[in-house]
KEKE-944415 format. One record per residue (C-alpha): residue in one letter; z negated, x, y. Coordinates in steps of 0.25 Angstrom, whole numbers, plus 5000, padded with zeros to 4 digits. Example, Ala and Ser with C-alpha at 12.3 -4.5 7.8 and 13.67 -1.06 7.14 Angstrom:
2
A496950494982
S497150554996
This chain:
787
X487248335157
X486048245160
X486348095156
X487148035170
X487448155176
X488948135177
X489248285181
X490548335175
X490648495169
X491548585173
X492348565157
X492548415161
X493448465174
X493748575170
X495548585166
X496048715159
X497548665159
X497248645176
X496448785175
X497548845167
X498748795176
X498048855189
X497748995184
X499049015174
X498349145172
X497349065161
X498548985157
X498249035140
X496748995142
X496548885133
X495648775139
X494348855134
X494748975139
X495048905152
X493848845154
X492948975151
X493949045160
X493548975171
X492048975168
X492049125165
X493049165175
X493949065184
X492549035192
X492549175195
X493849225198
X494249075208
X493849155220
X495249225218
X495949135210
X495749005213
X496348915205
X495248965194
X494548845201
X495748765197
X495248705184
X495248545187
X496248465192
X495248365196
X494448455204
X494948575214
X493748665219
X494348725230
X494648605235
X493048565232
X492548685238
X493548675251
X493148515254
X491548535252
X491148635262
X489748625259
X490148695247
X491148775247
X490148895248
X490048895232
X490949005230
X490549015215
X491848925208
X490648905198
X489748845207
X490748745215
X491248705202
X489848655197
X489348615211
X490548515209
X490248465196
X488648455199
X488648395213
X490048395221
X491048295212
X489748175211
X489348205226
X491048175228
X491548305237
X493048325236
X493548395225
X494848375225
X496148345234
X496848255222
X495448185217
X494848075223
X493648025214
X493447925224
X494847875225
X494847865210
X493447805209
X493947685219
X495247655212
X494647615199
X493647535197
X492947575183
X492747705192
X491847645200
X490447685195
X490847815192
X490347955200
X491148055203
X490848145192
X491148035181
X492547995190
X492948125189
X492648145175
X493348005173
X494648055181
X494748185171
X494548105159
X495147975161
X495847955175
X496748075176
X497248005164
X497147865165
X498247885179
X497047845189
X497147885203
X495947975207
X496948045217
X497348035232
X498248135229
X499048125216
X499547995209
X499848025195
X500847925191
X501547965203
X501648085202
X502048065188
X503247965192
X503648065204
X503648185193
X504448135183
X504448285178
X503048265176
X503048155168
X502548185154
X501248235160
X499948145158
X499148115169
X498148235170
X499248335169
X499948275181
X498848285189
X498748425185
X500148455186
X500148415201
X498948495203
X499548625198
X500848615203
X501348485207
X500848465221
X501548595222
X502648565219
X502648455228
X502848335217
X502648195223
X501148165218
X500748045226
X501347945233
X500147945244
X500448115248
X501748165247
X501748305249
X503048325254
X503048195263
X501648265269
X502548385272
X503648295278
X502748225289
X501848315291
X502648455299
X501448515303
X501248555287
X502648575284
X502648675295
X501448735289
X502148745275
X501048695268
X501248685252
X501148565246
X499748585240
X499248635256
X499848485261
X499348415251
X497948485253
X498348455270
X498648305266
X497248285260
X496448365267
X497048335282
X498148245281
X497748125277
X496548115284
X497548155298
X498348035293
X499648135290
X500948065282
X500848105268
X501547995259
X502747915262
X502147795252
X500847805262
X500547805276
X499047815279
X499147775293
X500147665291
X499047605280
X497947615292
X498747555302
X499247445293
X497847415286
X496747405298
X495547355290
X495447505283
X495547565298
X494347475301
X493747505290
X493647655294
X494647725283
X495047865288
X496447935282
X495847975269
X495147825266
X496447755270
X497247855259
X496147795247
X496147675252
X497547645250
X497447705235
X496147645232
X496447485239
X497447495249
X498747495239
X498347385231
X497947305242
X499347305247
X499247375261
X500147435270
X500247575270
X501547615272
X502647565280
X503547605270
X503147555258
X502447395258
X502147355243
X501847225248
X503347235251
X503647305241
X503147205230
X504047095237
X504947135237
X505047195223
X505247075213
X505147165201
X503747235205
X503247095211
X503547035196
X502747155189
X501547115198
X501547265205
X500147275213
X500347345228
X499847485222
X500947455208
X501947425219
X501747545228
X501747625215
X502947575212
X503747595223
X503247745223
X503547775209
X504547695207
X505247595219
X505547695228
X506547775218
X506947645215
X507447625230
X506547515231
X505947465244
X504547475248
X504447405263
X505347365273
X505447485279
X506147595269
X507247545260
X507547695251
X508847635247
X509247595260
X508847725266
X509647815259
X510647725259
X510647685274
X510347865275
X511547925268
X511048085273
X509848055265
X510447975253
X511548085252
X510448205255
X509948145239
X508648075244
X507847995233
X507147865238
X506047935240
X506548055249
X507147945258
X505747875258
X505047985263
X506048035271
X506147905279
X504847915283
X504948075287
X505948055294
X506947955292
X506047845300
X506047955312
X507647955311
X507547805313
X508447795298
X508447655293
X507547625281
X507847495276
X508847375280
X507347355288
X507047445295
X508047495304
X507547595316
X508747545323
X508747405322
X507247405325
X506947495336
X507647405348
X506647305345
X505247375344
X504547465355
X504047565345
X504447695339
X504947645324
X504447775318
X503047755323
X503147605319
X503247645305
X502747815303
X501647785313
X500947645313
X499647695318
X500447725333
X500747575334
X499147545337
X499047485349
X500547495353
X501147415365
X502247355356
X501647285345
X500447185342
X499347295334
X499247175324
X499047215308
X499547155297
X498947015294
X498447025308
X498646905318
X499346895332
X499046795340
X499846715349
X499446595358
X500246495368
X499746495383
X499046365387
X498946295400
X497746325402
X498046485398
X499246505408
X498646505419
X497746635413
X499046695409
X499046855414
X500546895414
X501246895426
X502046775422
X502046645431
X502046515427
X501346515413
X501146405404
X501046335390
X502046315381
X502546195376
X502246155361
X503546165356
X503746305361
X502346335355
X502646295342
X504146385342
X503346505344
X502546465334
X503646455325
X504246585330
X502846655328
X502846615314
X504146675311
X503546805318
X502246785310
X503146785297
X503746915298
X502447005304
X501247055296
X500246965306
X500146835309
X500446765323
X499246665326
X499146565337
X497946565346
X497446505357
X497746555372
X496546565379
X496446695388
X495946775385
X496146755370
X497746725369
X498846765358
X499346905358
X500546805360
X500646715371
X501646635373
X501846555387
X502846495397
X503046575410
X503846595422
X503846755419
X503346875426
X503346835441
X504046975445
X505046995434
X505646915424
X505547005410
X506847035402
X507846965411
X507346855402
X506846715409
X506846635397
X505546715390
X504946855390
X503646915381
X502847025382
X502847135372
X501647175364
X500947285374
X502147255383
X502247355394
X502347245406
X500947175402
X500147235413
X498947145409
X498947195394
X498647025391
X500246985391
X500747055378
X501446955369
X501646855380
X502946765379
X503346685391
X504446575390
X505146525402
X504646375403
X506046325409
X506546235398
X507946225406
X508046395403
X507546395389
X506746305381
X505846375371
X505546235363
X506646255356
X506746285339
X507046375331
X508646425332
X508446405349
X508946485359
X507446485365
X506746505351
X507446645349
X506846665361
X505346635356
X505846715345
X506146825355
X504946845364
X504046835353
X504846965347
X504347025360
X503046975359
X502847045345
X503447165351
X504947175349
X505947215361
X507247175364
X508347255354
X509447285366
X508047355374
X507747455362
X508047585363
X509047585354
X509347455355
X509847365344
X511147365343
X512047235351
X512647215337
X511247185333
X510547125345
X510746975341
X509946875337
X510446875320
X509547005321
X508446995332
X507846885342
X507447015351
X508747005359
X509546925370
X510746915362
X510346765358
X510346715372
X511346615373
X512746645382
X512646775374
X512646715360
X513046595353
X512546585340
X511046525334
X509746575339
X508746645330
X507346555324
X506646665320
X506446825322
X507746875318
X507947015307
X507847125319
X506447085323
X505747045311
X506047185308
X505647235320
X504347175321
X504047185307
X504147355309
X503147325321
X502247235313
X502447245298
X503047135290
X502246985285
X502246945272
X503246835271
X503846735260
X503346865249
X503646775237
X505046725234
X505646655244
X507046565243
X507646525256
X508446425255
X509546385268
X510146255272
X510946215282
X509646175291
X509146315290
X510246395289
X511346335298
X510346265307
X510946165317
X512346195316
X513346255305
X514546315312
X513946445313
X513246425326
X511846375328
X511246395314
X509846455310
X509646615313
X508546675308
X507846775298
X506946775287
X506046865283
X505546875270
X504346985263
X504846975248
X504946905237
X506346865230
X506946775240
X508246705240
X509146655251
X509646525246
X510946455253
X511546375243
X511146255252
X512146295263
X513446205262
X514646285261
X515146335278
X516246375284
X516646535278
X515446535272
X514046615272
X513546745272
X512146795266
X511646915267
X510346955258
X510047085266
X508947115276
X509347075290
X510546985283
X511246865289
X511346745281
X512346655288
X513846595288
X514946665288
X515346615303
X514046635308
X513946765304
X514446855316
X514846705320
X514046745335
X514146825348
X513146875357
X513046975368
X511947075369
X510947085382
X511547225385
X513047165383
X513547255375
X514547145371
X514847025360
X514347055346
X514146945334
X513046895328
X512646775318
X512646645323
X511546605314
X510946645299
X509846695292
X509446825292
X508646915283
X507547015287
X507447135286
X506547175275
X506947025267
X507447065254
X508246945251
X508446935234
X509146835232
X510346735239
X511046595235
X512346555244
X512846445250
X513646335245
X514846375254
X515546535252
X514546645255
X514446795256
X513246855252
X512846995253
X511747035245
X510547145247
X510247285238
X509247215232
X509647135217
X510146995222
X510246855216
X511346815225
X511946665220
X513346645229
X513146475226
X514246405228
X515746445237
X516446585237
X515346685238
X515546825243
X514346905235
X513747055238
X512647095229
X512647215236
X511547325228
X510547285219
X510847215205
X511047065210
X511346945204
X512446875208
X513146735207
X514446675216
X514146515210
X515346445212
X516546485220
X517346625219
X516446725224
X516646865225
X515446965221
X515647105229
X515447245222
X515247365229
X515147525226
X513647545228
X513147395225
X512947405211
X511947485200
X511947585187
X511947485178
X512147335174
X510747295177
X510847355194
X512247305198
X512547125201
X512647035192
X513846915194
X513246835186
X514446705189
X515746795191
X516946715188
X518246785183
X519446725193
X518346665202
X517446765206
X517646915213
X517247035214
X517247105228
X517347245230
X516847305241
X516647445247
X517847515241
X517747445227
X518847445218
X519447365206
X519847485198
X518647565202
X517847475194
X517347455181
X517147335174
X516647335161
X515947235151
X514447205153
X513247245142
X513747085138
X515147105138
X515146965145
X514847035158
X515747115167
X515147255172
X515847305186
X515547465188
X516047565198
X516847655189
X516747775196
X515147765198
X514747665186
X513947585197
X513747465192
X514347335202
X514147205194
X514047155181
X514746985179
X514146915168
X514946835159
X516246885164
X516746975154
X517547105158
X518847085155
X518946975164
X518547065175
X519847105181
X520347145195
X520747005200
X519146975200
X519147075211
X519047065226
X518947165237
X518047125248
């Protein structure tokens, strides 16, 4: 060649293992022989046998020839062939459906000045074999990790192997296209029987740019909606799909509503300590976390959904099947996917349809029942003034300011809606016709009606259907008669539930008992949710809530998307100011939730003086944190009086999606329940009651006798997955069994240091418990309790 022309020959593509495994008939050629077969002959005879064209993994000519009209008159194989090598692979045309030398060229930066000739000469010699991505098609260490039978091959042979038979065989390949999963949600091409070569041909050729399903780790049209800077920017279909690989990933975006690895990283402490990046982390949890049954968003929990789905879990589903199969059609069934999402427990409080909430996020644009605010976006909010009321255009009579104090409550409540949502709540001025998407205003009501039945305070949905004026969404009007209800007062008051109520509405949310189904009476109090009228009082008589309450942080949060909140390690410690509040007999103390993104957090009571029957922590999402008489120590009555159920009277409660690691108790008798995560639980001072529950926890009574509960199911395979009791006293301490348990159905062994006491199911070997420094003979049935 003339010095700089970079034009390859046809010996530099040119493969005889990949010539010979597509014409077995030449399989005894040797790589000579091959070559001067295909020169001599295979040119020739591709008009009837095709795959004599087949001698490249890197290159398909059929594919060349059908995707470059303007020449696909060259009939002669020959002349195709060296058209491509002359002119067509430096001009860029399409080669190939599993090589992208632009894709490979943008996601390494040493390839930057290279033409195409020289990036494809450099992928043969060096990239197939160095592991680089130069495909939107294939991932090699995927494929590899999901092939386990194919693990011996090098890199090149991989490819090859998927070439000639693997996407045939319908082997997992990619975490961006999954064949069968393409099938599954597309019926129109199940219905037409396609192979799996034809719908992986449909998927790059069709699908992707019609924005089809095609991955349950990626969801093209959740990724446009959720990122509106690349819509702006004009990305179609195929851009967005390389934009993820190339940027998007490693700049942490959402793509999916099932997998966050912003999420994912929090509340991982192991990968967080490695120093995973968003791309390692997303990696990760494909190759590895999800067959782990770890956790990758709020939404799906694989271990919980199996085990919350008992058809699927005894039909033999792998984590995997039941990740894909949620989003085929478990999500459609309205199955429950995580202690978080819940169909049921949600839908009375939303206006939308859940599935189209989560499959379909493009359908919420423009919808009547939610602000169209993205992520890190800004809703405002503003207070009518004196001189505003008069320019109000609602119906409503009597319009005026608020007073400062009420002003500043909202504030406050805004905030604590601000902590949990993806946008933040911003105050501006009120001066039609520039106001707050939220207004907030006293008012005599509508002149006509009086809405809900309600005099005390009323607000207009997003989009609400009574705003004939299309200016009044968002509008909240108080009742200005101090004598009926007086809004100045603080957190834990009758009338600052109220706040917390309206502005629910305000953002969107309904009335529990009016959704269809509604929430159930058992539920509809205000321990779970401030969107109900069972806090009024006359039909209750315990403590009012101070902030949005489990239910509708979870609620809005499936509207809205979830903030960022306290993502570092947070310790939480409770007093008797912030935990009993005013009184301590069970009535009047503090009621609220926290909400919390990640991190390894502790709850931390060892503060709280020793009360009447004691405490009760529980480290789950939505669990009440709270005294023993205040827990159920309350009775209210539903607005559709269906009777008298129980609730708390006040206590702590954790949100939904707050993985709570670790829990120090009180100074008085406590009975902790942990979470199926691994727990640090410390029992402090008094007779503690301890569950561990799954995950290998670490467990500690402190002084007193306390009892450590065991149960079928709670423990592990080994030493290192089961609770530690690291404080267990012989004639003090306890063990409790649970669930069926049984003294003479375990067995209790010496440790790996024959100090330690191992407690195994005898039957199964599950490991329950190992006591450190308690020796095994002393273990006897008199250190056992049933509970």
């Amino acid at each position: 060649m003339a010095n700089g022309d970079t034009r390859l020959t046809l010996e530099q593509i040119f493969d005889a293992n990949y010539y010979r495994l597509n014409n077995p008939d030449l399989a005894q050629l040797s790589d000579d022989e091959a070559l001067n077969h295909l020169l001599t002959y295979g040119f020739l005879e591709a008009g009837s046998i095709p795959s004599r064209l087949q001698f490249s993994p890197f290159v398909d000519f059929e594919y060349y020839r059908n995707n470059n009209l303007d020449i696909s008159g060259f009939f002669d194989n020959r002349q195709l062939v060296q058209q491509f090598l002359n002119e067509g692979l430096f001009q860029g045309r399409s080669f190939s459906p599993v090589v992208d030398l632009n894709l490979y060229r943008q996601s390494y930066a040493d390839l930057a000045g290279l033409d195409n000739n020289q990036l494809l000469e450099h992928l043969i010699d060096y990239g197939i074999y160095e592991g680089r991505i130069f495909s939107p098609l294939i991932d090699i260490n995927y494929y590899r990790q999901n092939n386990p039978d194919l693990a011996g091959f090098d890199n090149k042979e991989l490819f090859v192997q998927f070439l000639t038979a693997g996407i045939n065989d319908g082997r997992s390949f990619l975490p961006l296209f999954d064949v069968n999963f393409y099938r599954a949600n597309n019926q129109d091409l199940d219905d037409a029987d396609y192979t799996n070569e034809q719908l992986t041909d449909h998927f790059l050729n069709i699908g992707l740019r019609e924005g089809r399903r095609f991955s349950p780790f990626f969801d093209i049209n959740y990724y446009r909606e959720s990122n509106p800077d690349l819509v702006l920017a004009g990305l179609d279909n195929e851009e967005l799909f390389n934009h993820f690989q190339t940027r998007g990933l490693d700049e942490g975006r959402r793509f999916s509503p099932f997998i966050d690895v912003n999420y994912y990283l929090a509340n991982q402490p192991d990968l967080r300590a490695a120093g995973l990046t968003p791309r390692q982390a997303f990696d990760h949890f494909v190759n590895i976390g999800l067959n782990e049954g770890r956790r990758s968003s709020l939404i799906f929990d694989p271990v919980y959904y199996l085990e919350n789905n008992q058809d699927l879990k005894r039909a033999g589903y792998t984590n995997r099947q039941a990740f894909e199969h949620f989003q085929i059609s478990g999500i459609n069934e309205r199955r429950s996917s995580s202690v978080y999402f819940d169909p049921r427990s949600i839908e009375p409080f939303i206006l939308e349809s859940i599935p189209n909430l989560i499959a379909a996020p493009q359908l919420l644009e423009n919808s009547p029942f939610r602000w169209n605010i993205p992520a890190d976006g800004v809703l405002t909010y503003s207070f009518v003034t004196s001189a505003s009321a008069p320019l109000y255009e609602g119906r409503e009579s009597g319009v005026t300011e608020l007073t400062p104090q009420i002003k500043n409550n909202i504030r406050n409540i805004l905030q604590l809606y601000d902590n949990i949502l993806p946008f933040d709540l911003v105050e501006v001025s009120d001066r039609p016709p520039n106001v707050g998407q939220l207004r907030f205003m006293f008012s005599n009501g509508p002149r006509d009606q009086s809405r809900e039945g309600n005099v005390l305070a009323y607000a207009y949905y997003p989009g609400d259907p009574t705003d004939f004026t299309g200016n009044l969404a968002g509008d909240v009007h108080l009742n200005p008669n101090r004598s009926t209800i007086d809004f100045s007062t603080g957190a834990g008051s009758f009338s600052y539930e109220v706040l917390l109520h309206e502005i629910g509405h305000a953002l969107g949310l309904r009335h529990p008992f009016e959704g269809n189904p509604p929430l159930a009476a058992g539920k509809d109090n205000d321990s779970n949710t401030v969107m109900g009228y069972s806090f009024f009082p006359g039909n209750y008589n315990g403590s009012f809530a101070s902030t949005p309450m489990a239910y509708d942080i979870r609620a809005l949060q499936l509207l809205y998307g979830f903030s960022s909140l306290n993502e570092g390690d947070t310790n939480y410690q409770f007093n008797v100011n912030n935990f009993f509040g005013a009184e301590s007999n069970g009535q009047n103390g503090v009621k609220n939730t926290i909400w919390d993104t990640g991190g390894i957090d502790t709850f931390d009571f060892s503060a709280l003086p020793p009360t009447l029957f004691g405490y009760y922590f529980n480290m789950n999402e939505g669990g009440y944190n709270t005294t023993q008489l205040a827990l159920n120590g309350s009775t209210y009555t539903t607005s559709t009086a269906q009777g008298i159920f129980t609730t708390n009277s006040f206590g702590t409660t954790i949100g939904f999606g707050f993985t709570l690691e670790n829990l120090v108790g009180s100074q008085g008798d406590d009975e902790i329940l942990g979470n199926n995560i691994s727990n640090n639980i410390a029992g402090a001072a008094g007779n503690d009651v301890i569950t561990g529950a799954r995950g290998a926890d670490i467990l500690n009574g402190g002084p007193g006798s306390d009892i450590f509960v065991l149960a079928p199911g709670d423990g592990g395979p080994n030493p290192g997955s089961t609770d530690v009791i690291t404080d267990f006293t012989d004639g003090e301490d306890s063990i409790g069994l649970s669930a069926g348990l049984r003294f003479d159905r375990l067995r209790i062994t010496p440790g790996t240091n024959p100090n330690d006491t191992i407690i195994q199911v005898a039957s199964s070997g599950e490991y329950l418990a190992v006591l450190t420094g308690v020796p095994s003979f002393a273990i006897t049935n008199a250190d056992f309790t049933f509970v």
